[in-house]
C-alpha positions, 0 to 999 in steps of 0.5 A: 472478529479481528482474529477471524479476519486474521485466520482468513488473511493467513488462509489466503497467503498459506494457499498462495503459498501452496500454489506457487510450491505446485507450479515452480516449473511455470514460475519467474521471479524477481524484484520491483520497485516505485513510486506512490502517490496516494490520497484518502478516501472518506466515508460518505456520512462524513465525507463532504463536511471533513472536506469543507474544513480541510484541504486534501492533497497528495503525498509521494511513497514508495514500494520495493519487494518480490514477485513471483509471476506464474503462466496459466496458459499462453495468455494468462498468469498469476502475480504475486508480490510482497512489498514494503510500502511507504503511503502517505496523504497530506492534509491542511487547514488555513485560516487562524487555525492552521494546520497542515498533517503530513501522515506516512504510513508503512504496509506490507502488501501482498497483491493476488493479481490476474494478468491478461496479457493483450498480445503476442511478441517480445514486447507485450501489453496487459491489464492486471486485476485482483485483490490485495491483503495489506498490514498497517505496520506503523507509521507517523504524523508530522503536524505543524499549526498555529499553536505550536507557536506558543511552544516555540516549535515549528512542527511535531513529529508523532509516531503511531501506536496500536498499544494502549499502554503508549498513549501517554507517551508525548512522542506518540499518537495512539491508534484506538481499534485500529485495523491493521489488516486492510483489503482493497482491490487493484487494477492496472497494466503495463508492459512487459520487454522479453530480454535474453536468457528468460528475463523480462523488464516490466513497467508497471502502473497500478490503482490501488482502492482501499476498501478498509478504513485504518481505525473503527473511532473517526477522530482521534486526539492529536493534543492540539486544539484545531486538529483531530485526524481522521481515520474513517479514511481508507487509501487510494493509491496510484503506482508506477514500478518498474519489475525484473523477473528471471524464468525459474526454468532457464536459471535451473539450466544456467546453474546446471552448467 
């Protein structure tokens, strides 16, 4: 099954791929970068008892990567990023069993998005749509809980696993079936400034709904007595980046000079 998922994941970007070869002429690249800020998502079943237990917050990230945004009309184009992305979610418990779990997780993330442009003009605003393919890299835990008083330490840092082999590596947390292909979908919009010579400055704001959960198991063993994490939990994030892009055909046109 996870091989299937794979096959298609690679199908999507290969096409991607293909797609943005066809149409250079109508293409700009560049770069981005920003901030997340994300907060996890639970299944129904499970939901409102974990939340009765533990306290959910926010954790800050960050994304940096490319863009390739490609003109289909006047109105429309097709954006394509890779990113680097730094998700995090922070988790606590008061009371005699305290803990708090501050988990951050890298991806690299591939959005496939539709951008409707509103208007005419320099400055344009728009709406983005469309799917995003991510890879669960890694990863780590920084817990700190009543019980590691007894050990005369503050907190413990643990780094995330896929391999069974690591599992009794105490630096470690190992991560059984996890899925490290995950999909969800994006909306967002922004604005976008044309500058000279076929530039453009874009400020970006985006919602990020994950639909897969980071492991098939629903706790998993973290060797402290109050706490097991969860990871029926998927991830919900909100962005603001910033973009520049460079029109392929004017950069041709520079460089021929």
């Amino acid at each position: 099954m996870k091989s299937s998922w794979q096959k298609r994941c690679v199908g999507i970007i290969v096409g991607c791929l293909i797609l943005v070869s066809g149409v250079q002429g109508q293409m700009a690249i560049g770069v981005k970068g920003g901030v997340l800020v994300g907060k996890p998502g639970y299944s129904r079943a499970y939901r409102s008892i974990y939340l009765e237990e533990y306290n959910v917050g926010f954790a800050p990230g960050m994304t940096i990567g490319a863009v390739a945004d490609i003109k289909v009309g006047s109105k429309f184009s097709l954006q394509n990023e890779i990113n680097h992305s730094l998700k995090g979610v922070k988790i606590s418990k008061e009371g005699s069993d305290y803990v708090t779990n501050t988990m951050m997780m890298h991806y690299i993330d591939y959005p496939i998005l539709l951008k409707t442009r509103l208007n005419k003009g320099r400055q344009k605003y728009y709406i983005t749509f469309g799917p995003t393919i991510s890879y669960w890299l890694g990863g780590n835990m920084n817990i700190s809980a009543n019980e590691l008083d007894e050990w005369n330490l503050e907190r413990v840092k643990l780094g995330f696993t896929f391999n069974p082999e690591n599992s009794l590596d105490g630096s470690k947390i190992y991560i059984p079936d996890a899925n490290r292909f995950q999909f969800g979908l994006s909306i967002g919009g922004g604005f976008e400034n044309e500058l000279h010579n076929g530039q453009r400055f874009i400020v970006d704001f985006r919602y990020d709904i994950g639909h897969t959960f980071l492991s098939k198991e629903r706790e998993v063993n973290t060797d402290l007595v109050p706490y097991q994490a969860n990871m029926e939990t998927n991830n919900q994030v909100f962005a603001v980046s910033v973009i520049f892009v460079y029109d392929l055909n004017t950069l041709r046109r520079n460089l021929a000079k």
